[in-house]
Chimera marker file (.cmm) of the C-alpha trace (Angstrom):
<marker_set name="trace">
<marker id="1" x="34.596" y="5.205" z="7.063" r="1" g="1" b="0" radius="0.5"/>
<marker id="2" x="31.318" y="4.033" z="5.940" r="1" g="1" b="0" radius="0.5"/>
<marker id="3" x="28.614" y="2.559" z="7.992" r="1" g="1" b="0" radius="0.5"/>
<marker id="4" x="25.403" y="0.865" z="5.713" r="1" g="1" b="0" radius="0.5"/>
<marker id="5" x="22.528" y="-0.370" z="7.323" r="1" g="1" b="0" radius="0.5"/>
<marker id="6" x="20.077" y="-2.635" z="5.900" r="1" g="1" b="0" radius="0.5"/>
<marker id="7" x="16.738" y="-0.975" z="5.703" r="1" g="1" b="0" radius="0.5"/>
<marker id="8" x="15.120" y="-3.804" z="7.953" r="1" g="1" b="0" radius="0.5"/>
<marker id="9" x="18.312" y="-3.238" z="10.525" r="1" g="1" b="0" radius="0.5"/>
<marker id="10" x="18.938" y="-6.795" z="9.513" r="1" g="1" b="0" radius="0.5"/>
<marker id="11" x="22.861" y="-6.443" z="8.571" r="1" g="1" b="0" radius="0.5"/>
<marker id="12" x="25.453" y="-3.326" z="9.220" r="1" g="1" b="0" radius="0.5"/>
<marker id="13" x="28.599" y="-3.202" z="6.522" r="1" g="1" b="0" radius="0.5"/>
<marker id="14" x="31.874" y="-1.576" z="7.700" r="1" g="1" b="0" radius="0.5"/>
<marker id="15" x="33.701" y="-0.190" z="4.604" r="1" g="1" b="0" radius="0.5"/>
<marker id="16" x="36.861" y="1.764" z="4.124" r="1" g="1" b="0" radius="0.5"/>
<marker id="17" x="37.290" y="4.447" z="1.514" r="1" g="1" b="0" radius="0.5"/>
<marker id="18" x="40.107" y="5.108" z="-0.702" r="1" g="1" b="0" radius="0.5"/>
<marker id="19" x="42.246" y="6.634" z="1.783" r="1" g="1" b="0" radius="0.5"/>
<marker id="20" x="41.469" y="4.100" z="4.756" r="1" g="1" b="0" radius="0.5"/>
<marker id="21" x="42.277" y="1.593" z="2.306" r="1" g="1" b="0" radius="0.5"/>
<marker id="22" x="45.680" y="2.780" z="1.717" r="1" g="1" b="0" radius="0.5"/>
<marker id="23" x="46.550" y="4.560" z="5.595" r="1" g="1" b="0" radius="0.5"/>
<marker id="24" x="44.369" y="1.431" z="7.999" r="1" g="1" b="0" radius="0.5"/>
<marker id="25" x="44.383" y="-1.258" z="5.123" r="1" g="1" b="0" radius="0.5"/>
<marker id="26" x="47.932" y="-1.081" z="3.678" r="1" g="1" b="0" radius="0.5"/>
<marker id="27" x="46.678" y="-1.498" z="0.076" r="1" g="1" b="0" radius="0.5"/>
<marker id="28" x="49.065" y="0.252" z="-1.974" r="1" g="1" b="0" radius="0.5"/>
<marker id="29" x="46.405" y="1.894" z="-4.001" r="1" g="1" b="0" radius="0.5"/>
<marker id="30" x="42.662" y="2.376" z="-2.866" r="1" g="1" b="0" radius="0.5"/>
<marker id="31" x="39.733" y="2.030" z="-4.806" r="1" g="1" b="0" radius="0.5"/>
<marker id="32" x="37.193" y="4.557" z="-5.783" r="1" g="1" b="0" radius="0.5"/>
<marker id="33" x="34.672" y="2.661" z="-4.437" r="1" g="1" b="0" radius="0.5"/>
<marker id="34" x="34.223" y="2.150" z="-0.626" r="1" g="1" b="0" radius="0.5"/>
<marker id="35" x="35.363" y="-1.603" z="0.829" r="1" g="1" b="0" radius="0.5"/>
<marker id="36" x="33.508" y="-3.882" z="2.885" r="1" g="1" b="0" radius="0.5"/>
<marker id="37" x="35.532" y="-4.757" z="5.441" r="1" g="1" b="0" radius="0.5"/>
<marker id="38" x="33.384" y="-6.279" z="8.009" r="1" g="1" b="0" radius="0.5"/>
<marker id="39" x="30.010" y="-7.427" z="7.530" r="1" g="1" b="0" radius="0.5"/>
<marker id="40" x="27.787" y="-7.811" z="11.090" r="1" g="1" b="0" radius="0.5"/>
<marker id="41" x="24.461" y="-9.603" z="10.742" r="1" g="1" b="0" radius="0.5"/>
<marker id="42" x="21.590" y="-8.571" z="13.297" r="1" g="1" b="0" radius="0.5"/>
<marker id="43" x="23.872" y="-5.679" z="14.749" r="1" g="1" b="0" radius="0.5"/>
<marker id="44" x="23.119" y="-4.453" z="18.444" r="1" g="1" b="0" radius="0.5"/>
<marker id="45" x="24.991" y="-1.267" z="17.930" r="1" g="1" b="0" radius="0.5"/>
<marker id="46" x="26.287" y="0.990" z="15.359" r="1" g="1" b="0" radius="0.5"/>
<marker id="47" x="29.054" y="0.013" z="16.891" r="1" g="1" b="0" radius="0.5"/>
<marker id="48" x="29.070" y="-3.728" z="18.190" r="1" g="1" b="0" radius="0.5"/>
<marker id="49" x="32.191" y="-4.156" z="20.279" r="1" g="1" b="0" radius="0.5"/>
<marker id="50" x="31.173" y="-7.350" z="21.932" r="1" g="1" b="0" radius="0.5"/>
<marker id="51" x="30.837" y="-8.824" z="17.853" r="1" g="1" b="0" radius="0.5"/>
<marker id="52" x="34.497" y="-6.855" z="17.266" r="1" g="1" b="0" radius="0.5"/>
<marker id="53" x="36.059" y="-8.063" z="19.996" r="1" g="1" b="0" radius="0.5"/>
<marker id="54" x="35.301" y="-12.016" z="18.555" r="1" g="1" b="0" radius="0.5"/>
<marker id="55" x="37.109" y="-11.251" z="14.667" r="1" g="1" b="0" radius="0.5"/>
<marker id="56" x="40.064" y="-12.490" z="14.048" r="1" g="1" b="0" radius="0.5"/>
<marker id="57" x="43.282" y="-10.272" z="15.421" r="1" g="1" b="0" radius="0.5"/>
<marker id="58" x="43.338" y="-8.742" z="11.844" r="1" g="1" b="0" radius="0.5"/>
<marker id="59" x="40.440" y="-7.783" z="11.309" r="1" g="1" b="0" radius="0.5"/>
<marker id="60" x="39.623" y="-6.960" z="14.489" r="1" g="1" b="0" radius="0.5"/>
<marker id="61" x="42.120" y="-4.132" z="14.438" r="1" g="1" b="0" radius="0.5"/>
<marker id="62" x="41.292" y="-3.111" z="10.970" r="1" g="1" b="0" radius="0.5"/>
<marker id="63" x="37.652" y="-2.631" z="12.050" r="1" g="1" b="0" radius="0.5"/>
<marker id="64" x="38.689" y="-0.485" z="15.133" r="1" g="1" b="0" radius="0.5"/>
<marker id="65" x="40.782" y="1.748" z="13.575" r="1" g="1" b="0" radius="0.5"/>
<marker id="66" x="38.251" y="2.223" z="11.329" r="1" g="1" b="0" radius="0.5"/>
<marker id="67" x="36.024" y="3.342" z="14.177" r="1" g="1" b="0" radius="0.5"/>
<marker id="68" x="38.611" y="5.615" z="14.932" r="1" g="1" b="0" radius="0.5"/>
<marker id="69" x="38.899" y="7.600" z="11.651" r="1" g="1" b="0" radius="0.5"/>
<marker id="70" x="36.755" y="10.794" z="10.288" r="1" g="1" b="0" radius="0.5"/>
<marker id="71" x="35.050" y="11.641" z="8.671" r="1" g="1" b="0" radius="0.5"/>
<marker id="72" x="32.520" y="8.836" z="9.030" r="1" g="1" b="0" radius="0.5"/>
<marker id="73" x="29.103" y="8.302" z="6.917" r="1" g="1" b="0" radius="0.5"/>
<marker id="74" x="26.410" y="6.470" z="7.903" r="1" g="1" b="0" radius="0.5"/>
<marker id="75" x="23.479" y="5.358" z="5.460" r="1" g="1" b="0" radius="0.5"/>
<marker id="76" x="20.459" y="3.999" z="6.284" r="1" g="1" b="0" radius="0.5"/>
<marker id="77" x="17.700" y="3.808" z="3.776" r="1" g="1" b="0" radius="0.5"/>
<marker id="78" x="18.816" y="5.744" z="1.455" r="1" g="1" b="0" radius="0.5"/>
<marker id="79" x="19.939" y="8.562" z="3.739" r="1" g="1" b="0" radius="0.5"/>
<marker id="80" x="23.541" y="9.502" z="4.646" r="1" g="1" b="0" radius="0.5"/>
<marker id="81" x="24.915" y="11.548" z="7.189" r="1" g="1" b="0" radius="0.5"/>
<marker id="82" x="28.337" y="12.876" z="7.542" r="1" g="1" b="0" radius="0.5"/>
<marker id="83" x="29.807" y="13.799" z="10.840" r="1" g="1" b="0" radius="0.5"/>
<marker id="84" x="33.987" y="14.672" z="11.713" r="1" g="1" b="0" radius="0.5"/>
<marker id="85" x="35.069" y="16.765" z="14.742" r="1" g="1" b="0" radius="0.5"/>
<marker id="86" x="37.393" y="18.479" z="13.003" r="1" g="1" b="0" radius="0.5"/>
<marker id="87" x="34.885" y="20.237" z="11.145" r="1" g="1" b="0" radius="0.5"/>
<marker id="88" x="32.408" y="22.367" z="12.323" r="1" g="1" b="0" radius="0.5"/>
<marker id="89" x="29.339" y="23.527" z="10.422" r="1" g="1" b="0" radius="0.5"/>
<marker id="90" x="28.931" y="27.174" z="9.932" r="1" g="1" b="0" radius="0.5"/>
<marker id="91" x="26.170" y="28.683" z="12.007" r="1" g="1" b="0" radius="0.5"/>
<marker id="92" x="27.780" y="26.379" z="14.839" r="1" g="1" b="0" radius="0.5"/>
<marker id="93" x="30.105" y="28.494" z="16.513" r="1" g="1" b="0" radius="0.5"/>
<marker id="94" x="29.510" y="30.980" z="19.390" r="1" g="1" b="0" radius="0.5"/>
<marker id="95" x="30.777" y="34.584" z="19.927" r="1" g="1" b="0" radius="0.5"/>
<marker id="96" x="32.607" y="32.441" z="22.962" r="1" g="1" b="0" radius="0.5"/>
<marker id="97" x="34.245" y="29.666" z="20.801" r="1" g="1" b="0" radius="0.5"/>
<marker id="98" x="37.723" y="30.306" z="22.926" r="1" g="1" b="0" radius="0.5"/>
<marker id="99" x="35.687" y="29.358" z="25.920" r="1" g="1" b="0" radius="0.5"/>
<marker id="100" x="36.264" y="26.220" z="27.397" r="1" g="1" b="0" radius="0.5"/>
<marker id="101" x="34.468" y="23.828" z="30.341" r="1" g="1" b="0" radius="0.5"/>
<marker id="102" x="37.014" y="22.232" z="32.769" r="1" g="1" b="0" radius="0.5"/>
<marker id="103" x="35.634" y="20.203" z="35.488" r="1" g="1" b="0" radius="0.5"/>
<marker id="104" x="36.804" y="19.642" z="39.121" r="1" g="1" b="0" radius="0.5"/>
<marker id="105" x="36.297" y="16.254" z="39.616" r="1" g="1" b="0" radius="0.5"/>
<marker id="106" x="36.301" y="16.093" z="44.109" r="1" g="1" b="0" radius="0.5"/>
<marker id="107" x="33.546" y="19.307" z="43.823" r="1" g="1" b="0" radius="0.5"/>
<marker id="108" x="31.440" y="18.231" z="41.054" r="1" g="1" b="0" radius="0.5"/>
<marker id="109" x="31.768" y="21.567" z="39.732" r="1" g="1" b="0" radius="0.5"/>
<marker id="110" x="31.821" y="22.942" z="36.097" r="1" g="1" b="0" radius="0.5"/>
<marker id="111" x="34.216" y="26.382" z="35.790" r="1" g="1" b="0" radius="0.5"/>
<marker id="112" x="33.830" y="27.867" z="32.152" r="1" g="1" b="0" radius="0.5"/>
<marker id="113" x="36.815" y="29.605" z="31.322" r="1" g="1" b="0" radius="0.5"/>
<marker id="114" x="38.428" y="31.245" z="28.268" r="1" g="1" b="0" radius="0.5"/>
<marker id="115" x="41.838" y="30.224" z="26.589" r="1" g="1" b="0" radius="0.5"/>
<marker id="116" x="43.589" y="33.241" z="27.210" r="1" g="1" b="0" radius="0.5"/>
<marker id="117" x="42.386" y="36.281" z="29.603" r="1" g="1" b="0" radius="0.5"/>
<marker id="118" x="42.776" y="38.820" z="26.604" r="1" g="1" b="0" radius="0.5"/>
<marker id="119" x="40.031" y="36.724" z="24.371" r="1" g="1" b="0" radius="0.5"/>
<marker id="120" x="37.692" y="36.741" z="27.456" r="1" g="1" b="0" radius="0.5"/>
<marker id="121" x="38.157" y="40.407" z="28.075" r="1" g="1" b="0" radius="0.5"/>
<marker id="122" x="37.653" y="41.405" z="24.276" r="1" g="1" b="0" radius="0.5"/>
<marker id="123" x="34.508" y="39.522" z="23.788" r="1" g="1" b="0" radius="0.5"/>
<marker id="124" x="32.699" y="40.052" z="28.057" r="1" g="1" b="0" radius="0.5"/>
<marker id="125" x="33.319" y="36.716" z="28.697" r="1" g="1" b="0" radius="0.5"/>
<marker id="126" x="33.912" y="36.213" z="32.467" r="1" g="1" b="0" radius="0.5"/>
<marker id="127" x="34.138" y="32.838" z="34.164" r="1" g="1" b="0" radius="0.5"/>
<marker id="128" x="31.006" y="31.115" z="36.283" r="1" g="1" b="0" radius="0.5"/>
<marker id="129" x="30.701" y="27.885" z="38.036" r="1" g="1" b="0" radius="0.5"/>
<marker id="130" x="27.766" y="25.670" z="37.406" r="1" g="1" b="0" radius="0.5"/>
<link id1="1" id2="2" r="1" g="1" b="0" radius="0.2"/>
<link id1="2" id2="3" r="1" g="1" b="0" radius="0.2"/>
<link id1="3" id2="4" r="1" g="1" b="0" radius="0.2"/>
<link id1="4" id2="5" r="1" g="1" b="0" radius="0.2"/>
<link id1="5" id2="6" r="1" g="1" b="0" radius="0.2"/>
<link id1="6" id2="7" r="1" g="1" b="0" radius="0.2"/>
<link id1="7" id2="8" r="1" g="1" b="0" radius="0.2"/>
<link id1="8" id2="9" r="1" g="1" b="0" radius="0.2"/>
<link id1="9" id2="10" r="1" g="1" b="0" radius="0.2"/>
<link id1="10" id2="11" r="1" g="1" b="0" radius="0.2"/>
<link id1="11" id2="12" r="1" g="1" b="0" radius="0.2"/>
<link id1="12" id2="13" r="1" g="1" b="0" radius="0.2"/>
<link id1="13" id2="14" r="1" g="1" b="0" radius="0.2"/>
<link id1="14" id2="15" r="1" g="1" b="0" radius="0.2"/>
<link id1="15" id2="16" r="1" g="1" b="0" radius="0.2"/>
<link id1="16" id2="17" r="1" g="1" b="0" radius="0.2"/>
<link id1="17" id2="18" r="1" g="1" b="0" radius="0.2"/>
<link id1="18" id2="19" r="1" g="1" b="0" radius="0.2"/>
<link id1="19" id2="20" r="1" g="1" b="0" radius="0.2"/>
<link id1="20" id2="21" r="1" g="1" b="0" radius="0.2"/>
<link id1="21" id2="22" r="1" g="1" b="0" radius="0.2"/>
<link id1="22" id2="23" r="1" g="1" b="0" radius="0.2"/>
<link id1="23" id2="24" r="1" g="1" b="0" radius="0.2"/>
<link id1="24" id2="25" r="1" g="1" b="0" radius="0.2"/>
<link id1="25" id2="26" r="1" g="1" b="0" radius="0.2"/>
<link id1="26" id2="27" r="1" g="1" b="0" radius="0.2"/>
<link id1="27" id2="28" r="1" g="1" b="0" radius="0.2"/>
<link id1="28" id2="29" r="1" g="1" b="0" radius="0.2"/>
<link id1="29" id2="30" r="1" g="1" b="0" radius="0.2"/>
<link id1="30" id2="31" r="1" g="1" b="0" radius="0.2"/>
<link id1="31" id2="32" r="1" g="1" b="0" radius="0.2"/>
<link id1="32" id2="33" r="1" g="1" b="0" radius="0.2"/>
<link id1="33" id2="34" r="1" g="1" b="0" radius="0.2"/>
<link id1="34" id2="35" r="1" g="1" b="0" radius="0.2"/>
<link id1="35" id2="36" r="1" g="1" b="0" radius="0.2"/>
<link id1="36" id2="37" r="1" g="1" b="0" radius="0.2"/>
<link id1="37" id2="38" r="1" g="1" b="0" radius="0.2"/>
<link id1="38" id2="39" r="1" g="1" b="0" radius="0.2"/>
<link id1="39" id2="40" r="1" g="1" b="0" radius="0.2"/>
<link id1="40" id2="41" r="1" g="1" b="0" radius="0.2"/>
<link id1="41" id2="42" r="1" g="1" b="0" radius="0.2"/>
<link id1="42" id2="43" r="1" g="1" b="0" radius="0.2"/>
<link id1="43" id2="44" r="1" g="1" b="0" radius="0.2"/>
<link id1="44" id2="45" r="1" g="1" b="0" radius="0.2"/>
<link id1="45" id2="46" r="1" g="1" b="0" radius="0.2"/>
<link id1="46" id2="47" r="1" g="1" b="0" radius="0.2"/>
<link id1="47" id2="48" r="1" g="1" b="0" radius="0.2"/>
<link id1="48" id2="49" r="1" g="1" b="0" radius="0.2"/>
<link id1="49" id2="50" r="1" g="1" b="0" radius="0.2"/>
<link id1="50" id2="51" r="1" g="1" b="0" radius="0.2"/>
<link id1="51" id2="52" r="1" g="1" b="0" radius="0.2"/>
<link id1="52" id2="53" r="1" g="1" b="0" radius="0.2"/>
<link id1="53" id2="54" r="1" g="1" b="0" radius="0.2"/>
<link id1="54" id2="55" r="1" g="1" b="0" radius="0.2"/>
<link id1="55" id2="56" r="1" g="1" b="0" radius="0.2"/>
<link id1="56" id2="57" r="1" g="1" b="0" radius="0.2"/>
<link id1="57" id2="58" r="1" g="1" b="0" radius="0.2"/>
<link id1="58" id2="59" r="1" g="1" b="0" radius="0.2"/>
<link id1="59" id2="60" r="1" g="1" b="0" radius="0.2"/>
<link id1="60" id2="61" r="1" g="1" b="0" radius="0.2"/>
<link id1="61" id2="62" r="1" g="1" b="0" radius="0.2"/>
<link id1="62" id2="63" r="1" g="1" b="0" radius="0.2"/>
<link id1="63" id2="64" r="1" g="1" b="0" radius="0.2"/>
<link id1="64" id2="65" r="1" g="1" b="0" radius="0.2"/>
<link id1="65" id2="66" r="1" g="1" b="0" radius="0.2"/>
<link id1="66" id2="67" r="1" g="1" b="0" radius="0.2"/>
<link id1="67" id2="68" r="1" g="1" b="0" radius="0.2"/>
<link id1="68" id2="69" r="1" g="1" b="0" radius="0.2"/>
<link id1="69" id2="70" r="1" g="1" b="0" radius="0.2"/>
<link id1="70" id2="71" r="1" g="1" b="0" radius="0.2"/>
<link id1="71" id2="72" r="1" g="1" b="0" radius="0.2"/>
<link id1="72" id2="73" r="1" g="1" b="0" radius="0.2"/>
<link id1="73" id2="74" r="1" g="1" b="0" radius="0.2"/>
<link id1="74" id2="75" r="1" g="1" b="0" radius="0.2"/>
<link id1="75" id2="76" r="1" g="1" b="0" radius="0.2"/>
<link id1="76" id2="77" r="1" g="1" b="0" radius="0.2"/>
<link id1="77" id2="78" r="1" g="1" b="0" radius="0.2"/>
<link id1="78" id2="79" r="1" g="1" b="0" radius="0.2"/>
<link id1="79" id2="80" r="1" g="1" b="0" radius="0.2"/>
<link id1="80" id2="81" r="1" g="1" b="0" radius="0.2"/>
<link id1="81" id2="82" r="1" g="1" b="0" radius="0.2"/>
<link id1="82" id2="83" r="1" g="1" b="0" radius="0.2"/>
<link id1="83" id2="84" r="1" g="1" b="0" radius="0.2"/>
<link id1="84" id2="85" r="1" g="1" b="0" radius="0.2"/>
<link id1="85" id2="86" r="1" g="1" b="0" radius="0.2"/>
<link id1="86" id2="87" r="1" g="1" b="0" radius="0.2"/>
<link id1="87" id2="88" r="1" g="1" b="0" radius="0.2"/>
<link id1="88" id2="89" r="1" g="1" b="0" radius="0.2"/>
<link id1="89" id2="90" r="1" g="1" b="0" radius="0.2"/>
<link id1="90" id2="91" r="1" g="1" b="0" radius="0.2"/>
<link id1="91" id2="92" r="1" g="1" b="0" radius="0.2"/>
<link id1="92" id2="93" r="1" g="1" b="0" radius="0.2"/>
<link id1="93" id2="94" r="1" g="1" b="0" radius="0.2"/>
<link id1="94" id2="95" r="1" g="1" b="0" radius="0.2"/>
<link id1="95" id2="96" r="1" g="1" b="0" radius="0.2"/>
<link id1="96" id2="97" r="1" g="1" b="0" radius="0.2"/>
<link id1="97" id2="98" r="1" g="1" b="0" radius="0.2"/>
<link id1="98" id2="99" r="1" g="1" b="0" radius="0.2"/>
<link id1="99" id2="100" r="1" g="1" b="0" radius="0.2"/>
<link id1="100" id2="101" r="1" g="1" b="0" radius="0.2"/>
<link id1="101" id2="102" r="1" g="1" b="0" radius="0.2"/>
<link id1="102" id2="103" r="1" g="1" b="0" radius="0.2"/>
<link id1="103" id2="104" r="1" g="1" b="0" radius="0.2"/>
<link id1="104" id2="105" r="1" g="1" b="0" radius="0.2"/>
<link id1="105" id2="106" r="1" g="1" b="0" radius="0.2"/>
<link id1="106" id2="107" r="1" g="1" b="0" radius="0.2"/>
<link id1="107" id2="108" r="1" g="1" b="0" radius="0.2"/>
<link id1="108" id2="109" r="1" g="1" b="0" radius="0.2"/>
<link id1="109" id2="110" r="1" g="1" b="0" radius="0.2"/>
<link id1="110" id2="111" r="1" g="1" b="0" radius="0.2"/>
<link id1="111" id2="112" r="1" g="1" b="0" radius="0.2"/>
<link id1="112" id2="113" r="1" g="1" b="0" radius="0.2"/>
<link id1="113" id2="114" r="1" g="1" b="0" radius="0.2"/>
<link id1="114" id2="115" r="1" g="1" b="0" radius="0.2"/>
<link id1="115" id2="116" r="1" g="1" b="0" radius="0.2"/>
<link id1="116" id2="117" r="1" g="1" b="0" radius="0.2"/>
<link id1="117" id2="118" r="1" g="1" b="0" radius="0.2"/>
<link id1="118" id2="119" r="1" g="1" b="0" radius="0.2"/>
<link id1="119" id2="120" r="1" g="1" b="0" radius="0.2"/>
<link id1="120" id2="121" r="1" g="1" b="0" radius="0.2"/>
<link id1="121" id2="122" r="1" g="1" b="0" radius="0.2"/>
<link id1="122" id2="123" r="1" g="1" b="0" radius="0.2"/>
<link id1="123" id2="124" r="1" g="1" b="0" radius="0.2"/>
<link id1="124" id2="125" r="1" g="1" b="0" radius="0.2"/>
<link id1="125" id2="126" r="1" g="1" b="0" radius="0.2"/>
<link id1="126" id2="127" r="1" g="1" b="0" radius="0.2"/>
<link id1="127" id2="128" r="1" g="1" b="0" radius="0.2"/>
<link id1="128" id2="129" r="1" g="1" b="0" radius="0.2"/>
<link id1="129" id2="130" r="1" g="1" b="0" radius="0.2"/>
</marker_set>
């Protein structure tokens, strides 16, 4: 998905690539070139649900599935950034990338914990409440 923004914030454009065009879309071939879908004039939000929410079924849920896919792009005068969490940048990930925050809800307690007790061992992880 691509997100442009008008240099004076004045309009937001919601467009599909080639492969949201064929998988969210249904086009039987996508384009090269990205599609608007869904044009929003004096956005609130990057992402405008109250705006969404008033489309027509269609395009409604065209618009929030494309919310929903990755990688996404936004550009805003003349500057684009990428972002997917299924990638990770290199640099990005810890000695302790097995470890893993689970929260007890009645204690208001963080526990850090690894996925398995031989990764924790091997790399002098142990587990601590915050």
């Amino acid at each position: 998905m691509l997100i442009r923004v008008a240099p004076d914030l004045s309009e937001l454009v919601v467009c599909a690539d080639r492969a949201e065009q064929e998988n969210i879309l249904g086009a039987g071939r996508g384009t090269a070139e990205p599609l608007a879908v869904w044009r929003c004039e004096r956005p609130a939000l990057l992402t405008d649900t109250a705006r969404i929410s008033q489309l027509e079924p269609g395009r409604r849920d065209a618009v929030l599935s494309l919310y929903e896919s990755y990688p996404r792009t936004v550009t805003y005068d003349g500057t684009s950034v990428g972002w997917s969490p299924n990638r990770v940048p290199e640099g990005l990930v810890s000695e302790h990338r097995h470890a893993v925050l689970r929260q007890d809800r009645c204690a208001g307690t963080w526990t850090a914990c690894a996925a398995s007790p031989r990764s924790a061992a091997a790399r002098g992880f142990s587990p601590s409440t915050r």
